[in-house]
ROTOR-221737 format. One line per 5 residues: their letters; for each residue x, y, z of C-alpha. Coordinates in steps of 0.2 Angstrom, whole numbers, plus 5000, padded with zeros to 4 digits. Example, Ala and Ser with C-alpha at 12.3 -4.5 7.8 and 13.67 -1.06 7.14 Angstrom:
2
as> 5062:4978:5039; 5068:4995:5036
END
This chain:
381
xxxxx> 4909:4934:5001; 4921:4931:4985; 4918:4930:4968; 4925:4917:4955; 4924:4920:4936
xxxxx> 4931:4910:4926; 4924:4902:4907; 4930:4884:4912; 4922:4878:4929; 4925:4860:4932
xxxxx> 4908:4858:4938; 4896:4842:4941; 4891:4843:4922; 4905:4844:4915; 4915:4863:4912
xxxxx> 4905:4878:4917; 4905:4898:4909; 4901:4908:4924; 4904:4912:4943; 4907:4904:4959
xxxxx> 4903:4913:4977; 4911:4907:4992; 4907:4912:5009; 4909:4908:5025; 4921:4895:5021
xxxxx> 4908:4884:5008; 4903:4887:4990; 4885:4897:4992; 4881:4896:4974; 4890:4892:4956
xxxxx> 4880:4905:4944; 4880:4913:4927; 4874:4930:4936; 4887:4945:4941; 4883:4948:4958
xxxxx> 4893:4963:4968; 4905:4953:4980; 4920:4961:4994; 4932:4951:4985; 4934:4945:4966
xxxxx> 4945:4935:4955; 4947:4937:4935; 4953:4917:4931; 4946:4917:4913; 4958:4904:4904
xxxxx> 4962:4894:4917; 4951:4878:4924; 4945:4883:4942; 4944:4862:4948; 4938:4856:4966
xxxxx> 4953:4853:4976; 4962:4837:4975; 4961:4825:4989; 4975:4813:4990; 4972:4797:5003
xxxxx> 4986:4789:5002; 5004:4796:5004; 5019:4794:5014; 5028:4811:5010; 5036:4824:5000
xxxxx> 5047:4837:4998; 5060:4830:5009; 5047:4826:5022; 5042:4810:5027; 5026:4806:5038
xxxxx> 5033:4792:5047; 5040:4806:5058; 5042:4812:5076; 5040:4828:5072; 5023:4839:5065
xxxxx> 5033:4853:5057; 5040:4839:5045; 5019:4832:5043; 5014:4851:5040; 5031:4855:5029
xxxxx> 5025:4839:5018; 5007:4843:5017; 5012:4860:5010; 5022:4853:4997; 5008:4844:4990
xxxxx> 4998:4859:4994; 5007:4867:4981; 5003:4854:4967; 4983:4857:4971; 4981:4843:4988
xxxxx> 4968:4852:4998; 4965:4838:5008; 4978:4821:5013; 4979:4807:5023; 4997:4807:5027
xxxxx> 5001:4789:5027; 5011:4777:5040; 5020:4764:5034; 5023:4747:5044; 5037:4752:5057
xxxxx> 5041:4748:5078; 5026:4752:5085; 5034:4764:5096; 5040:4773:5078; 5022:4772:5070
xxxxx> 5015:4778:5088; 5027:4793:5088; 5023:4795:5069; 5002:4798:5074; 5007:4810:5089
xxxxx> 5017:4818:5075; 5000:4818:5063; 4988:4822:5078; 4998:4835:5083; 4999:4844:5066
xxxxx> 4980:4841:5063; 4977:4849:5080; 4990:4865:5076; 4979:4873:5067; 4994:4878:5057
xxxxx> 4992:4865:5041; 4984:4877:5027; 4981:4861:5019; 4966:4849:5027; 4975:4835:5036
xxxxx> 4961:4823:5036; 4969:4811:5049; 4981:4798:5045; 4981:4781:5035; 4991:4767:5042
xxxxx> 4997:4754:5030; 5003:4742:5041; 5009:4733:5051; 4994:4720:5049; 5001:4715:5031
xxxxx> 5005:4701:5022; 5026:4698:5022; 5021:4689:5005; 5016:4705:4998; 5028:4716:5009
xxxxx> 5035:4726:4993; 5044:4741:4999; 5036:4738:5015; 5049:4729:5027; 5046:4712:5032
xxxxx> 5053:4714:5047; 5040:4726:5055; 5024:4714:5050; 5013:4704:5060; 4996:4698:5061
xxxxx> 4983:4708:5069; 4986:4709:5087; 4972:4715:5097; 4980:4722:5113; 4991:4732:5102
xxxxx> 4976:4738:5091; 4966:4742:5104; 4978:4751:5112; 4982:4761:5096; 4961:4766:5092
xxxxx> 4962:4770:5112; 4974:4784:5110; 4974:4790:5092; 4957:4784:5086; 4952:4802:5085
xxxxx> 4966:4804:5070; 4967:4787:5062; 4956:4789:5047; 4961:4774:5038; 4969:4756:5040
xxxxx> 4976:4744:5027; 4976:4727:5032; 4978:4710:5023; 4962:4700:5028; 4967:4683:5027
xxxxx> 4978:4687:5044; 4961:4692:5052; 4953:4677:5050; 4935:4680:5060; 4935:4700:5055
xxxxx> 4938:4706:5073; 4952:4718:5069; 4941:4723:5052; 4924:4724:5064; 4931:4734:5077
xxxxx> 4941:4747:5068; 4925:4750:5058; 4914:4751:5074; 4926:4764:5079; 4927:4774:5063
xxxxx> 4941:4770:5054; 4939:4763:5037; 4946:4747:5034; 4958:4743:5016; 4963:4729:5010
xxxxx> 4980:4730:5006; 4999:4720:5004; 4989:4706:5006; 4987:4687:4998; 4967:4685:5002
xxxxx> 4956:4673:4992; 4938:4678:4991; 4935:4670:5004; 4944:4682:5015; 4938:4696:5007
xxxxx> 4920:4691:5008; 4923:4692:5030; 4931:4708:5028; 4918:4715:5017; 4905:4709:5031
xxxxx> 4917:4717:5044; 4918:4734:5033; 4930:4734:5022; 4924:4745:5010; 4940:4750:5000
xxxxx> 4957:4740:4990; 4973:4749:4992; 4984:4752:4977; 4974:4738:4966; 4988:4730:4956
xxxxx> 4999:4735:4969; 5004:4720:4981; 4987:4714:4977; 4983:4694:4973; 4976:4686:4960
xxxxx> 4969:4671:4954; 4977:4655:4961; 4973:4636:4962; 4970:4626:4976; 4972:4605:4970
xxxxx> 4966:4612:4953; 4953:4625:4958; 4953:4641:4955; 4950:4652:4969; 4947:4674:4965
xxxxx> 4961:4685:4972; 4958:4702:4978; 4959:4709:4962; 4946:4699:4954; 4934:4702:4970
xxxxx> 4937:4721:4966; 4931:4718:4950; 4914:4705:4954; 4910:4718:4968; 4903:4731:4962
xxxxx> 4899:4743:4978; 4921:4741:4982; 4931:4757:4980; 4948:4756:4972; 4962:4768:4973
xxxxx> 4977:4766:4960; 4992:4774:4958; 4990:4784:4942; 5008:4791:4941; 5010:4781:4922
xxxxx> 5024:4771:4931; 5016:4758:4941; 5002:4752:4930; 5002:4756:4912; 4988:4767:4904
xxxxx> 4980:4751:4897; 4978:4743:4914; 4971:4759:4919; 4960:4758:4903; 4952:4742:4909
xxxxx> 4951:4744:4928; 4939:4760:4922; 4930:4750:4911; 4925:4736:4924; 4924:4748:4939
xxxxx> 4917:4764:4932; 4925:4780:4937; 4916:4784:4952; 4922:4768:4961; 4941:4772:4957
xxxxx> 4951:4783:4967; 4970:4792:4961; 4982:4791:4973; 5000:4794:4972; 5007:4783:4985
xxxxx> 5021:4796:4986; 5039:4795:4995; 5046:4808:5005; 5060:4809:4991; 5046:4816:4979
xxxxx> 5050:4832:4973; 5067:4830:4976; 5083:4828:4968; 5086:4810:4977; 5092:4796:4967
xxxxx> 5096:4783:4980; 5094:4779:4999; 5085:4769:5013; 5068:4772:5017; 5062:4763:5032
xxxxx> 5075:4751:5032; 5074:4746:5013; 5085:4754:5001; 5079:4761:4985; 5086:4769:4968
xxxxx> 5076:4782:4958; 5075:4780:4940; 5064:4780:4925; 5051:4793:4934; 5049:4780:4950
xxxxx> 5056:4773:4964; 5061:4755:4965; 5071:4742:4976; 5088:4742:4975; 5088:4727:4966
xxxxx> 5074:4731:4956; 5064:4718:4960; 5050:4729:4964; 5042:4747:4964; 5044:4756:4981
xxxxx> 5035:4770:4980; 5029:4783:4966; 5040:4802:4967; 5024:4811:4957; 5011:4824:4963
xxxxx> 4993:4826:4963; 4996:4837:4945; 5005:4823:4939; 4992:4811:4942; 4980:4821:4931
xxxxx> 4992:4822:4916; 4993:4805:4915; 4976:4800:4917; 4971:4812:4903; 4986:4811:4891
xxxxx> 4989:4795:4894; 4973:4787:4897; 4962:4798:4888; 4950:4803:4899; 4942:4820:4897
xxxxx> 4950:4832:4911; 4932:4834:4921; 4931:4816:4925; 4950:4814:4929; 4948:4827:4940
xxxxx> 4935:4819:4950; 4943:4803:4953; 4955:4812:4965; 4940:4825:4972; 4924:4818:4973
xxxxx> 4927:4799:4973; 4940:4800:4987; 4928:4813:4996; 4916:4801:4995; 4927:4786:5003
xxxxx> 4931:4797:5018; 4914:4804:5020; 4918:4822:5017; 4909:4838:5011; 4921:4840:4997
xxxxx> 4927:4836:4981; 4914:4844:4969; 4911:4863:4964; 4892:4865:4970; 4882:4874:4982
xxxxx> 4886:4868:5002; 4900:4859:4997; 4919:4864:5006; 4926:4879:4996; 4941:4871:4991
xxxxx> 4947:4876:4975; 4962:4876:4965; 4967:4886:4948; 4975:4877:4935; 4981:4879:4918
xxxxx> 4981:4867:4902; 4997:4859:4907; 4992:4855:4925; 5002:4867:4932; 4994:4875:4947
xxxxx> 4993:4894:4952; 4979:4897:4967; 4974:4887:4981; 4959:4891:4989; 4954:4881:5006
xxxxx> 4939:4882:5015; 4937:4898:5005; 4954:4905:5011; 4968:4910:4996; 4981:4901:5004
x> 4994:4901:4988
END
């Protein structure tokens, strides 16, 4: 058993003067009584916060998770680690399916290691069932429409470790591909994708439960002989029980946007995300990623033509300064839009400091800037 004491618990209420015990790997009780433990830890003056839980992110540190090689999926998930990540979905990006099959060996293998100190989840396939229309930094190339002998296939050797799948649902007409990924436990996210309501309306009664990077490669309103017909982003907003992630690194969508998505959705249906590139972290100012090249300015990654974004270069930490400097929200409910409203999307035991919840907790100061990580009640930095 360990001991917690710190004056500024980021608990369920709101901040919290008192102690938290940990044992056996889960939090046994947040209390304002001192009781004898093996093990304490002084953090009065710091914010003891739940570990953030990041579901969408293709890399960092120099390590990207399209990769054929675990050390790099472990290497990046440390790096995030570092910036309070207890728990990530290292994300696939649309590729040859031999690459994006030798990238989930890569994940499975590093899940299966044992040696991640950070919780690898599984992984999050974006792709390659997109829309070319909304491709972004995503190469055209590299997407098709849902094909189900190569699905199949995919859930039949790595379901185990495929957590999630973005997908554009107008390509998957009748819901199979949305049906059976969700029969076999994969969430299914709509993403890079052109859908009208319709669309959405079969993959909502497929299972789609979640919209990736809303605002991001995400339609709109359009007219068909005059009619208007809702995009994704409006069926985000009418639906009421839809989870949205967004990519709060101030770059992508600025703090008013962020202001009104809140103010329709709520903040416990709106998940932070960083959408981050291997190149985060990093000193990298130009390259190519997964065939598309890119140029890093202004604090994010576009195209090299600038046409578009390609990918955000912040951290969890980051996420968090933005969305209470920027934004304004008080630090308590920032905190869990990357902790309990992602916990809840995956189904996990995480995200908030209470009693039978995981015990994974990070320290952090006023700036953000993280100095203990604990995970499954384990001080692992």
């Amino acid at each position: 058993m360990i001991k917690i004491k710190c004056d500024k618990i980021i608990a369920p209420g709101g901040l919290f003067d008192g102690f938290v015990y940990i044992g056996n790997g889960k939090i046994s009780s947040v209390s304002t009584a001192d009781m004898p433990t093996d093990k304490s830890y002084d953090l009065t003056g710091k914010y003891v916060s739940p570990g953030f839980i990041d579901i969408h992110t293709h890399g960092a540190g120099g390590y990207d998770f399209l990769t054929d090689d675990a050390k790099d999926v472990i290497r990046g998930t440390s790096f995030h680690l570092a910036h309070g990540t207890t728990s990530i979905l290292p994300t696939v990006s649309a590729a040859p399916l031999p690459k994006m099959k030798s990238a989930l060996c890569s994940i499975a293998k590093a899940m299966d290691s044992g040696k991640s100190a950070a919780n690898i989840i599984g992984a999050h396939l974006e792709g390659p069932y997109l829309s070319k229309n909304q491709s972004g930094a995503q190469c055209a190339d590299y997407i098709t429409p849902p094909v189900r002998e190569e699905y199949e296939d995919m859930v039949r050797c790595f379901g185990a470790y495929i957590k999630r799948w973005t997908y554009a649902p107008e390509n998957d007409k009748d819901g199979e591909f949305a049906g059976f990924i969700t029969k076999n436990g994969i969430i299914a996210s709509a993403g890079h994708t052109d859908a009208i309501l319709s669309d959405m309306s079969i993959a909502k009664e497929n299972g789609m439960k979640l919209v990736t990077h809303l605002y991001s490669c995400t339609s709109t309103v359009t007219r068909d002989r005059g009619f208007r017909q809702l995009g994704v982003i409006e069926t985000a907003f009418l639906w009421d029980d839809i989870f949205v992630e967004i990519i709060a690194d101030g770059k992508h969508l600025p703090a008013e946007l962020i202001k009104m998505i809140i103010k329709i959705k709520g903040t416990d249906k709106v998940a932070l995300i960083t959408d981050s590139l291997e190149i985060a972290g990093t000193d990298t100012l130009s390259g190519v990623m997964s065939g598309t090249e890119f140029i890093v300015e202004d604090g994010v990654c576009k195209l090299r033509d600038r046409s578009a974004f390609a990918g955000s270069v912040a951290t969890a930490d980051k996420l968090i300064r933005v969305v209470t400097g920027d934004v304004m929200l008080p630090l308590p409910t920032a905190v869990k839009m990357i902790s309990k409203v992602p916990a809840e999307i995956l189904g996990l035991n995480k995200g908030v400091i209470k009693e039978g919840f995981d015990a994974d907790v990070i320290v952090f100061d006023e700036k953000i800037n993280v100095s203990s990580v604990f995970v499954g009640g384990r001080k692992v930095i």
